[in-house]
ROFI-686468 format. One record per residue: x, y, z negated of N, C-alpha, C in turn; residue in three letters. Coordinates in steps of 0.05 Angstrom, whole numbers, plus 5000, padded with zeros to 4 digits. Layout:
BEGIN
XYZXYZXYZALA...
***
This chain:
BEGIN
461508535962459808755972457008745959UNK456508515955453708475945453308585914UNK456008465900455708515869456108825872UNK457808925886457609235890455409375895UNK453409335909449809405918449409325896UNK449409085886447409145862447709305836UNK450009225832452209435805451109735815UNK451309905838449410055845446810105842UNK446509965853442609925842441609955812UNK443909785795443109875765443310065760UNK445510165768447310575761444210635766UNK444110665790441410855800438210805779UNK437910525782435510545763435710615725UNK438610625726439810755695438211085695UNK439311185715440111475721436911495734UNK435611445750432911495750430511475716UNK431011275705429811275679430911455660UNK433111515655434311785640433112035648UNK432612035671431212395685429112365686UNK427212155687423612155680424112125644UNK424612065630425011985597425512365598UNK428012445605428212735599426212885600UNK425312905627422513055640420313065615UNK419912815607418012695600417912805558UNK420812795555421612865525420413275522UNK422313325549422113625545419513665552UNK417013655568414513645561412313585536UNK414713365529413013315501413113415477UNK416813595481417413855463416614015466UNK416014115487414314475499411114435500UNK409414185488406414175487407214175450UNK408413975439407913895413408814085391UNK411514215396412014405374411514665375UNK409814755394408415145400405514975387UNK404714805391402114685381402414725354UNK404314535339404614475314404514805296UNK406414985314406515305310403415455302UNK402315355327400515565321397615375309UNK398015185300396015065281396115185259UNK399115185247399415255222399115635234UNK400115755244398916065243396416045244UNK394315865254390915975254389615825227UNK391615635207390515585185392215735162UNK393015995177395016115144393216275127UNK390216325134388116405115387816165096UNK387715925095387315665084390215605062UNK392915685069394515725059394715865033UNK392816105031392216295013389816184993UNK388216155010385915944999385515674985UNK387615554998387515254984390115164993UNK392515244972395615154990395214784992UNK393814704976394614404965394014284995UNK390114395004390114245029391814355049UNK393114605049394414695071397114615082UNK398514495058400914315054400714045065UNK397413905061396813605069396113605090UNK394213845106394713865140397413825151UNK398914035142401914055151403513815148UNK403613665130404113315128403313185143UNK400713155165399912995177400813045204UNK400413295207401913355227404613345238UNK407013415214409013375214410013055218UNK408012805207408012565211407712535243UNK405712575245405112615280407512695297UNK408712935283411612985298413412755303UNK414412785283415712525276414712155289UNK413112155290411111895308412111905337UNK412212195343413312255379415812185378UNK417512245357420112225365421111975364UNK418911775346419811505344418011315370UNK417511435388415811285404418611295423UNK419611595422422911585446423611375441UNK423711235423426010965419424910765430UNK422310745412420710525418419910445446UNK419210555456419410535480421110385504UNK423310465487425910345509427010185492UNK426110045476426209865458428109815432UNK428210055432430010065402428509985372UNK428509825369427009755342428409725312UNK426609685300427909595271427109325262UNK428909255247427909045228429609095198UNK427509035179427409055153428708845142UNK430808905108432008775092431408785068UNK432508665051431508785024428608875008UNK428509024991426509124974424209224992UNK421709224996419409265006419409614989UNK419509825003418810054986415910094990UNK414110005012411510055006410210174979UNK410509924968408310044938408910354921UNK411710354931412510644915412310864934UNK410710884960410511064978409711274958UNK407611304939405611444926408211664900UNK409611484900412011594871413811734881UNK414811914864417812114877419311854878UNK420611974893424811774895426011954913UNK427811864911430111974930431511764940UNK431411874970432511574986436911774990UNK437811554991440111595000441511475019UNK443111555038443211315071445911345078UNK446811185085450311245105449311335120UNK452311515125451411715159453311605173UNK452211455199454711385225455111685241UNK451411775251451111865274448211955276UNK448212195302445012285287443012135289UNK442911935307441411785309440111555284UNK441511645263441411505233438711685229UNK438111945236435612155225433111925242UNK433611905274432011825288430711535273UNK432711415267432511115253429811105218UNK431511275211429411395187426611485202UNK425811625215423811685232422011515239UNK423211285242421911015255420010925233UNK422410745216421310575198420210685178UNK420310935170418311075155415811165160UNK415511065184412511135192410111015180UNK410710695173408510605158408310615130UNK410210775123410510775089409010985069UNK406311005083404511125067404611335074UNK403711505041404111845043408111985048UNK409211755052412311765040413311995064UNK412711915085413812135109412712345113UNK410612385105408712745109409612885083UNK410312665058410912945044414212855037UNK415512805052418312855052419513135058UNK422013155041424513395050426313235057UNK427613345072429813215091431713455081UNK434413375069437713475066439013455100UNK439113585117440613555137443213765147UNK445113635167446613835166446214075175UNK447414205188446614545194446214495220UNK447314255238447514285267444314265271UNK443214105258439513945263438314235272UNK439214435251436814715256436914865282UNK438714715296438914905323438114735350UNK437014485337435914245357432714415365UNK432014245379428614355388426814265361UNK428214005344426113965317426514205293UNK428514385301429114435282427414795267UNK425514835285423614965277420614925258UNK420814625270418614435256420314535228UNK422214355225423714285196424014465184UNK424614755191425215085180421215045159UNK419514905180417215015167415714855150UNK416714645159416014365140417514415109UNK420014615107422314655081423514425084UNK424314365098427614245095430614345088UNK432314235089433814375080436614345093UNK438314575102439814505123443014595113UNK444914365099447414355091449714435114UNK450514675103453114735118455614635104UNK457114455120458814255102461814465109UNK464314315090465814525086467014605057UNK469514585056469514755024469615045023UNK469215265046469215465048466415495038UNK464015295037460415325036460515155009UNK461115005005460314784984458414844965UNK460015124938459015184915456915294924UNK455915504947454815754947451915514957UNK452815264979449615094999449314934967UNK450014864944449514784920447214974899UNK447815244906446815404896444415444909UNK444315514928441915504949439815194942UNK442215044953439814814954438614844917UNK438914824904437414864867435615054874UNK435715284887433515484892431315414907UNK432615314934430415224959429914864938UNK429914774925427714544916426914674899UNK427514884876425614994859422915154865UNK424215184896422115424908419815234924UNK420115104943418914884953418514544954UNK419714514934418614104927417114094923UNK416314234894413614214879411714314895UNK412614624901410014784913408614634939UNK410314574956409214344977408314124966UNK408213954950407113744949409613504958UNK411913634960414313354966413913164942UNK414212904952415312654940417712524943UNK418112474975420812344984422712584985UNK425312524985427612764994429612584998UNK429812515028432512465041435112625037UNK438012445025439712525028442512405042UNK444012485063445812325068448612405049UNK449812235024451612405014453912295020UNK455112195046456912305054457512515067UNK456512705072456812955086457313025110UNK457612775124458112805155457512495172UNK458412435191458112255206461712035196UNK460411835202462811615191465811675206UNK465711715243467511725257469112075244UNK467512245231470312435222469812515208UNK469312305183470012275154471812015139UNK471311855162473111645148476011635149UNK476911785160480311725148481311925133UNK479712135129479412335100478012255075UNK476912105079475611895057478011695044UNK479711485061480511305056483011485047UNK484111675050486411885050486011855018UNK483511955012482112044983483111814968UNK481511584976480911344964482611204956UNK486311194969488411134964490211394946UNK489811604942490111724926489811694909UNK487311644894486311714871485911374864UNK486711174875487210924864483710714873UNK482510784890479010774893479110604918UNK476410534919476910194942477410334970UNK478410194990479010285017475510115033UNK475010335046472510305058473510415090UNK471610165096471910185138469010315147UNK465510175122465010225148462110415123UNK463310545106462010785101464310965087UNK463611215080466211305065464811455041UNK467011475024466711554995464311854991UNK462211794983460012034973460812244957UNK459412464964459012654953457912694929UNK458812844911457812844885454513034885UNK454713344892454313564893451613624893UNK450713494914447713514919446513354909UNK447513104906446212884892446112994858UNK447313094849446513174817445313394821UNK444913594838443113784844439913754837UNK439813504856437313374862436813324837UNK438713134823437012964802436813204773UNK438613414769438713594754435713774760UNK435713844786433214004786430213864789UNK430413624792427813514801426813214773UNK428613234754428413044724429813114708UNK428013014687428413214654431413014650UNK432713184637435213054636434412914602UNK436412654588435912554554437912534552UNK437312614523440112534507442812414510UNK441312164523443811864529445611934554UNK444312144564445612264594443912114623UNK441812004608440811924634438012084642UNK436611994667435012204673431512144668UNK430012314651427112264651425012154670UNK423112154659420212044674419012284681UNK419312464666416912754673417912944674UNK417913154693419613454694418413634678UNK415713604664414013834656414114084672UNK413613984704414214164721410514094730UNK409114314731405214284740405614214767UNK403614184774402514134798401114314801UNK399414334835397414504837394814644813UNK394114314809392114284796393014284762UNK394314374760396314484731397214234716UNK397013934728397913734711401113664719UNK402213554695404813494699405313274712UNK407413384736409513104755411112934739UNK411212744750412512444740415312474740UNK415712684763418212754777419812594784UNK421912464797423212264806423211974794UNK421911844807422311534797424111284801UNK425611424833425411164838428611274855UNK430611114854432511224884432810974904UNK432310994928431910834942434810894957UNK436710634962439010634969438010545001UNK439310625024438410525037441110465062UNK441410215075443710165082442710055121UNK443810315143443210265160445810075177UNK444609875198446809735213446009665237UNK448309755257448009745288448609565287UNK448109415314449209145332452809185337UNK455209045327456609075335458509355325UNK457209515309458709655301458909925316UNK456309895327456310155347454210355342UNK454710585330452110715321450310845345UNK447210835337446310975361445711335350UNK446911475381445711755371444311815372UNK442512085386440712185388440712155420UNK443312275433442812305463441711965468UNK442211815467441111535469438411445473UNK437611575441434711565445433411735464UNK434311965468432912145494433412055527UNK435511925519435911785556436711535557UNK435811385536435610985536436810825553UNK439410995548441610885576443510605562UNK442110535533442510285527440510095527UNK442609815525439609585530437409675510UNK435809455504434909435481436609335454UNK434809505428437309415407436309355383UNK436409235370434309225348437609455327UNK435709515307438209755282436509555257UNK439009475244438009345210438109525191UNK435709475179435809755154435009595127UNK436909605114436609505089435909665063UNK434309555044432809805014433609634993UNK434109754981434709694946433709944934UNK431609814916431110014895431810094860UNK432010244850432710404826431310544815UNK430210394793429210554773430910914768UNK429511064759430711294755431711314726UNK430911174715432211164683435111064687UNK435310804707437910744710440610824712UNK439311154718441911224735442011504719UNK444711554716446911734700446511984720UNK446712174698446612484709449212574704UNK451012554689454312724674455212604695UNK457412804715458612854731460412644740UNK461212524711463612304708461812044718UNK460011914701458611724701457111724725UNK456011854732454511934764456011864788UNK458012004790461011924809461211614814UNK461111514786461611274796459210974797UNK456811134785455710924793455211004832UNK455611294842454811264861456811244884UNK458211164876461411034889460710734897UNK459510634874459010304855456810204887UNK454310474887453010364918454510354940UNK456410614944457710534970458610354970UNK460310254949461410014956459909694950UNK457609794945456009584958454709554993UNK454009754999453509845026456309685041UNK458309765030460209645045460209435045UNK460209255024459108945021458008845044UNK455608935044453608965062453908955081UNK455009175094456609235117457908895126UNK459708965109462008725125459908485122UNK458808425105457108055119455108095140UNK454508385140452508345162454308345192UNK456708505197457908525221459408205223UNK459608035201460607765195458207535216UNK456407535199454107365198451207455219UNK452207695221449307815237446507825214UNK447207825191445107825167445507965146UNK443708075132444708165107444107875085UNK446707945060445707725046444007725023UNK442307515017439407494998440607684973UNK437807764964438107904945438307684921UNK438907864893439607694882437407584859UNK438207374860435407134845434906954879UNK434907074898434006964923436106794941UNK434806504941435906274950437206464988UNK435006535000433206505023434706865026UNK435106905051435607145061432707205083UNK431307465079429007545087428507715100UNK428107725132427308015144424508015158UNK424208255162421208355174421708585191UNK420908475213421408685235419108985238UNK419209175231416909415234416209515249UNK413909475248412909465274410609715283UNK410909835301409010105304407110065328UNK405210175316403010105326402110245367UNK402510145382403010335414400710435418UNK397610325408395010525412395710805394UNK397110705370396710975353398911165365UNK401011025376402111255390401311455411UNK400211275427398111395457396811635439UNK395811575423393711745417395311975392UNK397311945381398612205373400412355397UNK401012185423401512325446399312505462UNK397412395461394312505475393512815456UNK393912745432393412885417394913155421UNK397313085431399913295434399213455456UNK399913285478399313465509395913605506UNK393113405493391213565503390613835488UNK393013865467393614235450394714335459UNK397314175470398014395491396014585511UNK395314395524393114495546390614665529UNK389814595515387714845498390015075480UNK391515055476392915275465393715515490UNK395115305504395315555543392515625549UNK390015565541388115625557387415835538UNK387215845523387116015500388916295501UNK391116205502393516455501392516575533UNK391316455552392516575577389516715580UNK387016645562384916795569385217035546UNK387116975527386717275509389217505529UNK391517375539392817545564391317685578UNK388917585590388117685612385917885600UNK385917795580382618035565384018285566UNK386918205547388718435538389918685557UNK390118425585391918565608390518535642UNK
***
C-alpha cells in the first residue's frame, strides 16, 4: 500500500510539473513570437535602409528565440556534452553542418549547443521538414528564411528546385553562414528498414542506428553555395558580393555532426515541453571538413557521404558499447566538455520576452481604444 501512495505521489508530481512547464511554454510562445513579429514590422523602414543591419537585428533576436527554447530543456535538465572537433573558431566561416535524424527533438538538441558558438546561430538557415512550419516556431522560421522540405518522391525534383531558388534568393542576401541539414530525410524509426531494404540491394553496409543519406539537397547546397574546379571538387570563393559589394569565401567548412541518446532512446520535442523524463545528458559529437575535401559529381559525392554515415555508425555502436565516443585520431585520450548555458543570461532573454509582451499589448490596446 505504501509503495502504491507513493508510485502515486510521483504520477501526480509528474503530471503537476508537465501542466505548469505547459502553462508556462504557451505564455512564453504568445509574449515571444507576436513580439519577435512586430519588432521586425516597426523596423521594416530600416530593412529598406540598411538590409545588412536589419538582417543582424533579426539574428539576435532569432538567437534569443532559440535561447527560450533551449532553456525548456535546460531547465528540466536535459543537457549536452561535447565530443570531438571544437567548431568554435570557425563560428565566423560558412560550413554546412550535417546531423542524423532520430526525432524532432534532434532540432531542439542543435538549439542548445549552438548557443555559444558565436555569430554561428543568428545567421543560420535551417533545411527542415514541412511538419516544423506548422509548429508555433514555425512563423519565426518562415521569417528568419528557412527552408521547409516536403519529403516524398511525388516532391523530390520540384523541393530541389525550389530549395536552389530559396538559397539563391536568401543566403547571401541575409547574411547566412551556417545551413543545417538533416540528409536523411526523415526520422531513424521510419526510415530505417527502407534504408537497410536499399542497402542490401544495392550490395552497401547494413546500418541500425542511422540510415543511408540523401544525395539531393546536399549537392544543391554545395552546387549553389561553391564555385565548383576542374578536379570535381568544390572552391574557396563563389564570386557571389556581399552587401558591401566584396566577394564571399562561400562554404568552408562541413561540419559532420553525430547526435547520441542515453540508451538508445531519442528525445522528442513533446519531452522537452513536458520533462516527463529524468534528467539526461544527449552526446553530440563534430568532425570537421575542409570544403576542398569533399567531391561535388553525383557519383563521388554519394559516396564519400555514405563513407560519414558509416562513420556515425561507428560511432554510434562504441558509444551505445562503452558510453563514450572513441578518441579522435592522433589522440591517445578520449575528450569531452560538457556546454554549458549560462541561467542569468537566460532570465534575462526570458525578462526580455514577457516585458514586450506587456509593452506590445499596451501599445496595441491604447491604439484600439483611440481607433474604437
Amino acid at each position: 500500500m505504501a509503495q502504491l501512495l507513493d508510485g502515486a505521489g510521483k504520477l501526480g508530481w509528474v503530471l503537476l510539473k508537465s501542466v505548469i512547464r505547459f502553462l508556462f511554454m504557451l505564455c512564453n510562445n504568445c509574449v515571444a513570437i507576436p513580439s519577435y513579429c512586430l519588432y521586425l514590422l516597426l523596423l521594416q523602414p530600416l530593412r529598406i535602409w540598411d538590409s545588412p543591419t536589419f538582417w543582424y537585428i533579426e539574428g539576435v533576436m532569432f538567437k534569443w528565440m532559440l535561447a527560450m527554447v533551449s532553456s525548456w530543456g535546460w531547465i528540466a535538465g536535459y543537457t549536452v556534452t561535447e565530443w570531438g572537433d571544437d567548431v568554435r573558431p570557425i563560428s565566423e566561416e560558412e560550413a554546412m553542418v550535417i546531423v542524423n535524424h532520430q526525432s524532432t527533438g534532434d532540432v531542439c538538441t542543435l538549439m542548445m549547443c549552438l548557443q555559444d558558438k558565436g555569430m554561428a546561430l543568428q545567421k543560420m538557415m535551417w533545411l527542415m521538414d514541412h511538419v516544423f512550419k506548422y509548429t508555433n516556431f514555425g512563423l519565426v522560421s518562415l521569417i528568419h528564411g528557412d527552408f521547409f522540405i516536403r519529403q516524398g518522391k511525388a516532391y523530390r525534383d520540384k523541393q530541389l528546385v525550389y530549395l536552389k531558388d530559396h538559397l539563391e534568393k536568401y543566403y547571401h542576401n541575409r547574411d547566412r553562414k551556417w545551413i543545417v541539414l538533416f540528409p536523411e530525410g526523415g526520422f531513424l524509426r521510419k526510415r530505417r528498414e527502407t534504408s537497410q531494404l536499399f542497402a542490401k540491394k544495392h550490395s552497401l553496409p547494413h546500418l541500425n542506428h542511422v540510415t543511408l543519406p540523401r544525395l539531393g539537397a546536399t549537392q544543391v547546397i554545395l552546387k549553389t553555395l561553391c564555385a565548383q574546379q576542374e578536379n570535381g571538387s568544390v572552391g574557396s570563393e563563389t564570386g557571389t558580393p556581399n552587401k558591401t559589394g566584396n566577394k564571399r569565401k562561400g562554404l568552408q567548412w562541413i561540419v559532420d555532426v553525430t547526435i547520441a541518446y542515453p540508451k538508445a532512446r531519442p528525445m522528442d520535442i513533446q519531452t522537452w515541453i513536458f520533462g516527463y523524463r529524468p534528467p539526461t545528458i544527449t552526446h553530440v559529437h563534430y568532425r570537421m571538413y575542409p570544403i576542398k575535401e569533399v567531391p561535388v559529381e553525383a557519383e563521388a559525392l554519394t559516396d564519400w557521404l555514405y563513407q560519414r554515415f558509416v562513420e556515425k555508425e561507428e560511432l554510434l555502436n562504441h558509444f551505445y558499447a562503452k558510453g563514450s565516443f572513441p578518441p579522435q585520431d592522433g589522440q591517445k585520450e578520449v575528450a569531452s566538455r560538457p556546454m554549458i548555458l549560462d541561467p542569468v543570461w537566460l532570465c534575462i532573454v526570458q525578462s526580455i520576452a514577457f516585458a514586450s509582451g506587456y509593452a506590445w499589448y499596451s501599445v496595441l490596446q491604447y491604439l484600439y481604444c483611440c481607433l474604437f
